[in-house]
C-alpha positions, 0 to 999 in steps of 0.5 A: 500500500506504501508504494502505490503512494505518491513521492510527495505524500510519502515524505509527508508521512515520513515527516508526520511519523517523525513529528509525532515521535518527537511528540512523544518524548517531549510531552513525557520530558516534560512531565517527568521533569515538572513531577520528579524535580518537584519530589526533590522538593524544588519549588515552583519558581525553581522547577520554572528556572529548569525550563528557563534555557528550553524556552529562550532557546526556542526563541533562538532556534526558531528565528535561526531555524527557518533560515537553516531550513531554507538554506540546507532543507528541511530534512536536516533541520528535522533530523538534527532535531531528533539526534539532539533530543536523543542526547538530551535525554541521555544527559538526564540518565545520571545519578541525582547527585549530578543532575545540578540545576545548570545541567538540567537547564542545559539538556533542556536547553538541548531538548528546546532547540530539537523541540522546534527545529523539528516542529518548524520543519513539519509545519513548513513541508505542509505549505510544499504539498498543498496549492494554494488555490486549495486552501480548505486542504490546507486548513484541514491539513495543518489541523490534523498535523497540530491536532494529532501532535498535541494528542500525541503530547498529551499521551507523552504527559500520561506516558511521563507519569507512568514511567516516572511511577513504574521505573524512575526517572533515568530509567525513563529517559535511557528507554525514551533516547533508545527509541527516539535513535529507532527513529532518527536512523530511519529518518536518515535513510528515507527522508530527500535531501532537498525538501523546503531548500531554497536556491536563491542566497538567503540573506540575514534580514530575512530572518525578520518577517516583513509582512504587517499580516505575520507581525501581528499574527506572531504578536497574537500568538505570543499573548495566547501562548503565555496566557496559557503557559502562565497558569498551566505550564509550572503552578497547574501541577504544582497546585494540584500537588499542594493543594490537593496533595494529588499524586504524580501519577494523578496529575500525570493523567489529569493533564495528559487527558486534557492535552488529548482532548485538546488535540482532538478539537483542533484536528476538527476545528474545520468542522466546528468552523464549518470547513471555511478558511478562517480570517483575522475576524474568525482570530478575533471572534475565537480568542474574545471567547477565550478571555472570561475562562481563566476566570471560571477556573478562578471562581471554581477554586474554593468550591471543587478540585472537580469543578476545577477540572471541568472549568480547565476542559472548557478552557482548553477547548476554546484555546484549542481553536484558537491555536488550530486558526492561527496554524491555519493563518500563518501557513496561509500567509507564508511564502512558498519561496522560504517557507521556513522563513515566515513560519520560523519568525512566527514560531519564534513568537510562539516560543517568547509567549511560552518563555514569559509564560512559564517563567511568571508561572514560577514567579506569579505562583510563588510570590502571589499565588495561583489566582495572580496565575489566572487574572496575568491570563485573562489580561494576556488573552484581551491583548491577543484579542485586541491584535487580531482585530488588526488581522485581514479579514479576507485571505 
């Protein structure tokens, strides 16, 4: 059946196999870390500082790595993702005793820059296969390849909690690196050469998006990404364990489930939009009906841990849609000449938002308390809103 496919929807499923099982070790590196830190007894603002150098050099990566992705392809972006996850995780295998703060932040800062390189070049490539007169195709496509990631997220986070419960913490990262390696080798042998590489000498400005419509969808997308990051990433988990006193195992599934959940709804947000290709009204529209959420869960805070539970879903619903938009848009906006380019810049804002998020996590959380969390959210959410008001409405 493999062979009677097309080269093109080939290479697509090439890169969507490695897409995922990134996907996997990152959501589960991820839980592990927040989860086995915390049971050392960092506290919140510490286990934030872990994910310090993962953050910024997301930032970094995604404004160099669109760049190196025009320059040299799109397959060896990807790969050199996956082998620096593989040493990442291997970092982490040493005893506690030498696993200090520095280190740590230092396979994170690893695992950061495999983190995007690989998901700037599967988010590039999709813009290489599809029309541009086809551009419900391309909404349907970016949904599913966003919305089985973030699924594939979730079961990580369910996946990092069980290892951690099952066989410790090392234990884990040495079975996740010898997977991941499974991984990388095949990439190597299948995955061509000049996938997404420009011809024309790229130059060093170009590293900055000229287009008004991506600077103030990247500028949107930063504000939603820290809206979320900045109660869900650090002081959510944190929360739960204190408050609650909820297990890691516990609060391992709680958050991988919401994470399925939410990739499920943005593989079928052009369903829940009716399968148009959204604008800067459809942005606007969707992120407004995010704002008031954080609150919901602030309300349901002294009543029920459950009441909680259902608020976080509400929220992770609404903000699932939003994301799966702004996918659509900036694959949209982007030139096909350099795809990477435009989608690296943007993805660059994505990673600022997370880093200003998860760091005020930590610091909101420690100082003033998961409520600070959730109002700094809902202020975040109005600036995204008020962004994509400058949007164009028709694309």
């Amino acid at each position: 059946m493999f062979k009677n496919l097309s080269s093109e929807l080939k290479q697509y499923l090439v890169i969507i196999g490695n897409y995922w099982a990134f996907t996997l070790t990152d959501g589960a590196l991820r839980m592990l870390v927040v989860l086995y830190f915390h049971q050392l007894g960092y506290d919140a603002l510490q286990v934030a500082f872990l994910f310090l150098f993962y953050e910024f050099f997301g930032v970094v990566t995604n404004l160099f790595g669109g760049w190196l992705g025009a320059r040299f392809g799109l397959n060896r972006t990807m790969n050199v993702g996956l082998f620096m996850q593989v040493i990442a995780l291997l970092m982490l295998t040493l005893p506690n005793d030498d696993l200090t703060i520095l280190w740590v932040m230092f396979a994170q800062a690893l695992s950061g820059i495999a983190k995007d390189l690989n998901k700037m070049s599967a988010k590039s490539a999709i813009k290489l296969f599809v029309q541009d007169d086809n551009q419900g195709q391309l909404y349907k496509w970016v949904a599913i390849l966003t919305g089985s990631k973030n699924t594939l997220k979730g079961f990580g986070f369910f996946l990092g909690g069980l290892l951690l419960t099952l066989i410790g913490f090392q234990s884990a990262m040495l079975l996740m690196a010898s997977l991941l390696l499974i991984v990388f080798v095949a990439s190597l042998m299948l995955l061509k050469t000049d996938l997404g590489r420009v011809k024309r000498k790229v130059k060093f400005k170009e590293l900055f998006s000229k287009s008004v419509a991506i600077n103030r969808l990247s500028a949107a997308r930063l504000f939603l990404f820290a809206s979320r990051d900045v109660w869900f990433v650090v002081a959510l988990p944190v929360y739960f364990s204190e408050t609650y006193g909820w297990s890691a195992w516990s609060i391992g599934t709680l958050i991988a489930v919401w994470i399925i959940v939410y990739g499920g709804i943005q593989s079928i947000t052009p369903y829940l939009t009716k399968g148009h290709a959204p604008d800067g009204k459809s942005a606007t529209l969707w992120a407004s009906a995010l704002i008031l959420t954080p609150i919901l869960v602030l309300v349901s805070l002294p009543i029920s841990s459950w009441l909680v539970i259902i608020c976080l879903f509400i929220f992770g619903g609404l903000f699932a849609i939003n994301s799966s938009l702004h996918s659509y848009l900036i694959v949209s906006y982007a030139r096909r000449d350099g795809v990477s380019l435009d989608i690296g810049f943007y993805y660059m804002a994505n990673a600022m938002g997370r880093l200003i998020g998860t760091l005020l996590s930590g610091w909101l959380f420690v100082n003033l308390g998961f409520t600070a969390c959730l109002i700094v959210s809902c202020l975040f959410i109005l600036c995204a809103t008020l962004i994509s008001r400058r949007l164009p409405t028709n694309i």
